[in-house]
C-alpha positions in Angstrom: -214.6 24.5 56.7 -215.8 20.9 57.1 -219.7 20.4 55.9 -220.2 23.1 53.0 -222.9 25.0 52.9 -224.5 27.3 50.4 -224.0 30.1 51.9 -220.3 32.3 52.1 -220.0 34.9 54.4 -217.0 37.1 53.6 -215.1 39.8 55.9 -212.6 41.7 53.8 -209.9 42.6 56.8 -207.0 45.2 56.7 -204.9 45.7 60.3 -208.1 45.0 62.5 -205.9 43.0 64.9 -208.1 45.6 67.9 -211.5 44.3 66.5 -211.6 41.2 64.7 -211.1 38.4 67.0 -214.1 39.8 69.3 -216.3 40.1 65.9 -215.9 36.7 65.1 -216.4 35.4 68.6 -220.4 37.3 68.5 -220.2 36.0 65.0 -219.8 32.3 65.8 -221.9 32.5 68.7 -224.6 33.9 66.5 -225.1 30.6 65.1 -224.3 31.3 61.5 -221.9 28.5 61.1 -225.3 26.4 60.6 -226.1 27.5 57.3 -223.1 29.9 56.7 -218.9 29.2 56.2 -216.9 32.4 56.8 -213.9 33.6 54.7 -211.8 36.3 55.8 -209.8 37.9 53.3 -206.7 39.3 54.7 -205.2 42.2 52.4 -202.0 42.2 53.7 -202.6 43.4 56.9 -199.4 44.3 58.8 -200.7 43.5 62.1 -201.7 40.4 63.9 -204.8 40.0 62.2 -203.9 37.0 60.4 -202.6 35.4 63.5 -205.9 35.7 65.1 -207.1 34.1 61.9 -205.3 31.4 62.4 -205.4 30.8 66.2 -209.4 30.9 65.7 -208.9 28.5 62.9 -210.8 30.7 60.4 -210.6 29.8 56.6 -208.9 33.1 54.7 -207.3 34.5 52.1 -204.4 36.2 52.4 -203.3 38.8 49.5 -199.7 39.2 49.5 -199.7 43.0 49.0 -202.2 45.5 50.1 -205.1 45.1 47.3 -207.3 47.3 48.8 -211.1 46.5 49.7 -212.6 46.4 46.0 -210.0 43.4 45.6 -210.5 41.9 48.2 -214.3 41.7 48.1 -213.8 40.2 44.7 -211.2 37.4 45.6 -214.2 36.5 47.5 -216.8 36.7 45.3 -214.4 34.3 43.0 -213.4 31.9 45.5 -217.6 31.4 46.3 -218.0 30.9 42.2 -215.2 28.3 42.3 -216.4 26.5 45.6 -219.9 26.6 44.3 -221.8 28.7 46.6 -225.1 29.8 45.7 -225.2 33.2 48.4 -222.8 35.4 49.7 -222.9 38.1 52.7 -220.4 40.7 53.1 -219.6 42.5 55.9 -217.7 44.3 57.2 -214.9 43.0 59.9 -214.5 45.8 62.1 -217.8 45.2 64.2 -219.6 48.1 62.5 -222.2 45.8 61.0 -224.0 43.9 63.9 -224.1 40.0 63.8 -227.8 40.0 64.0 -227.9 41.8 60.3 -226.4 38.2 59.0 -230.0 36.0 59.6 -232.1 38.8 58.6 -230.1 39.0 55.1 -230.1 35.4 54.6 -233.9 35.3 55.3 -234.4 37.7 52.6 -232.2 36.0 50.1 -233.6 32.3 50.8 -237.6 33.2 51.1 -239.8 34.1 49.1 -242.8 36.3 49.9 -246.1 36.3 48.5 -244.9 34.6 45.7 -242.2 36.9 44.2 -238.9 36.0 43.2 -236.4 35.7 45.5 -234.3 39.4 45.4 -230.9 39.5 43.4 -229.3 41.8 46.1 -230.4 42.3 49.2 -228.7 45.7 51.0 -228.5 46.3 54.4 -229.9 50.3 55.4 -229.7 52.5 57.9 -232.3 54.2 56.9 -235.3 52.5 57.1 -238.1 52.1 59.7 -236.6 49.8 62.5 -233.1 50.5 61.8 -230.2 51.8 63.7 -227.5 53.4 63.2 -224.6 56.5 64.1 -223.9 59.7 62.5 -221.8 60.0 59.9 -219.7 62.2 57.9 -220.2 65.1 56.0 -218.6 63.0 52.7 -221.0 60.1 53.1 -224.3 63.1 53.5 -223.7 64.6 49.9 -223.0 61.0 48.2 -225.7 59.7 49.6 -227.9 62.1 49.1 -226.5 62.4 45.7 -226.9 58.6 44.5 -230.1 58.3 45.8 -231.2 60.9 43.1 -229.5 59.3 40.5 -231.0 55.6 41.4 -234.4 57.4 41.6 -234.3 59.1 38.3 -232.3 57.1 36.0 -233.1 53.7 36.8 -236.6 53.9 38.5 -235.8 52.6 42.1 -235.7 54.0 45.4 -232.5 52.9 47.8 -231.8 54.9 50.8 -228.8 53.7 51.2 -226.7 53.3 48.3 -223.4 53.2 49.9 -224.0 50.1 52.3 -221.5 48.0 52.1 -223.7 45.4 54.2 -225.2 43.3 51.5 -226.3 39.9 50.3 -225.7 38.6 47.3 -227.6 35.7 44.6 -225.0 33.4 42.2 -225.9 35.5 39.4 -224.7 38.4 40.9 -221.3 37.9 42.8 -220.3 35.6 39.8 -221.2 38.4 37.4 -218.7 40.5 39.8 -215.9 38.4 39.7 -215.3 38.7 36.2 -212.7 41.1 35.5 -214.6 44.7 34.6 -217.7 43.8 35.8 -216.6 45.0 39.5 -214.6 48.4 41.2 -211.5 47.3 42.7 -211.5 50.9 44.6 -215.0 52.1 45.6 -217.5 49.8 44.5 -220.5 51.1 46.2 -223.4 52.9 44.5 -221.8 52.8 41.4 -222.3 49.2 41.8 -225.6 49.5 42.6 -226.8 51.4 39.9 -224.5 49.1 37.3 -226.9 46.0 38.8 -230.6 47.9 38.7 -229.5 49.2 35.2 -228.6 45.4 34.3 -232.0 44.6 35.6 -231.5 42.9 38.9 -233.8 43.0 41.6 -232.4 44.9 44.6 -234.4 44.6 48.0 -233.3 47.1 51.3 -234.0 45.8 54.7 -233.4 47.8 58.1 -229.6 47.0 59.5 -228.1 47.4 62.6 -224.4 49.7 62.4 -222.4 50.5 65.0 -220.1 53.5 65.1 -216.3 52.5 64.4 -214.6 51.8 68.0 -211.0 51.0 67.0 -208.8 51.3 63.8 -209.0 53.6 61.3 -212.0 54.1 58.1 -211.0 53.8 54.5 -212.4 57.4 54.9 -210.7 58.8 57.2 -209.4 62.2 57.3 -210.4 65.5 54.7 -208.6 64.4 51.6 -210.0 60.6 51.4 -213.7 61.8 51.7 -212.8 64.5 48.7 -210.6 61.8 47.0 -213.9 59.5 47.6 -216.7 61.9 46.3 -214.4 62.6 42.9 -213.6 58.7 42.1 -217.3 57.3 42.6 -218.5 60.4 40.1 -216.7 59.6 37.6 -217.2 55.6 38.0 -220.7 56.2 38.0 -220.5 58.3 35.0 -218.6 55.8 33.4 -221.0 53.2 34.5 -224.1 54.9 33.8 -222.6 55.3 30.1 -222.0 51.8 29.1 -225.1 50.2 31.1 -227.8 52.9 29.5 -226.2 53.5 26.7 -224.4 50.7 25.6 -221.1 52.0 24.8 -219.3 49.4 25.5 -219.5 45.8 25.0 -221.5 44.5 28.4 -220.8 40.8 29.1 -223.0 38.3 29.2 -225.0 37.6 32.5 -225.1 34.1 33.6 -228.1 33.3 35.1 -227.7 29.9 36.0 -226.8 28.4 39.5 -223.7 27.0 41.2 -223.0 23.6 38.8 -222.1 22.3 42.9 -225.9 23.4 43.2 -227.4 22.0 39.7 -229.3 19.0 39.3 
């Protein structure tokens, strides 16, 4: 990284020696190096992916054991709060979230329209009008389905895709996540989302590009992990859903400021 920008872009990676290099390659070429640095955080892969890391001379993180992805989203969201970055992107490094999603999420986090506030969160869908996408598992069907009710009911927003894991991200909220508590270490994914509309963030969907898995294996791979998957986020979201709405527990402060990097 040479010029800063305000912008972090970070891939958390696990043994995706098959797919990462290529990703990054469409990646650069994309042009997003003009407003955006990339961080890759490496979670101990066993492969070669950190030696493509370093052969591309990419900036990363690597964890010394294997963290899993909840960790290693949040090393990144506490390395952008330390470097001062005012946005973050995630996505995913195994070339199921298309390049092209990047611009489009950084358009929507940097613009405003019609003179609202800028969103909080901005989460990439699959489906919305203009989106595209590949059919998924039975697992994801019934959670999604499932925490699109909940969102819908209990804190008065519509998301139609609440496990997207293609998202952008303001100060206030990736610094929020990187305290310790604020943030799942093993599925954050709707239960994240509801924790932020309860906290009163503004969330925004857009329509995103996602391309079926062509190499390596899914965190939900198999018949237990989607079972194992389904049980873990209910009782997270319960747990969430108890100490956001009903204050249960003691719910840190939010700080609404900017990066001090960014302050004038």
């Amino acid at each position: 990284m040479n010029e800063k920008k305000d912008t972090l872009i970070i891939m958390p990676a696990y043994n995706e020696e098959a797919s990462i290099g290529t990703f990054l390659e469409k990646l650069l070429s994309a042009g997003v190096t003009d407003y955006a640095d990339i961080l890759v955080i490496n979670d101990a892969s066993s492969d070669s992916t950190e030696q493509i890391l370093m052969e591309k001379k990419i900036a990363h993180l690597s964890h010394p054991f294997n963290l899993g992805y909840g960790t290693a989203l949040q090393s990144g969201y506490k390395y952008a709060v330390k470097e001062g970055y005012s946005y973050v992107i995630q996505i995913d490094s195994d070339g199921q979230h298309d390049v092209a999603n990047v611009d489009l999420i950084h358009e929507c986090l940097v613009t405003e329209h019609d003179g609202k506030k800028t969103p909080d969160l901005v989460i990439g869908s699959r489906f919305l009008d203009g989106s595209v996408s590949f059919k998924i598992s039975w697992a994801k069907k019934i959670a999604i389905h499932f925490f699109r009710t909940v969102i819908r009911r209990e804190c008065k927003q519509k998301i139609t895709d609440p496990t997207s894991g293609l998202q952008g991200l303001s100060y206030p909220v990736f610094e929020y996540y990187s305290h310790f508590g604020n943030f799942d270490n093993n599925y954050p994914d709707s239960n994240m989302i509801i924790q932020m509309a309860l906290l009163g963030f503004q969330i925004q969907e857009i329509p995103a590009i996602m391309h079926k898995r062509t190499s390596g294996r899914s965190m939900h791979f198999g018949i237990l992990n989607p079972m194992i998957y389904v049980l873990v986020m209910l009782l997270s979201t319960t747990n969430i859903y108890l100490r956001y709405k009903y204050h249960l527990l003691p719910i840190p402060e939010i700080n609404k400021g900017g990066p001090k990097s960014y302050e004038n």
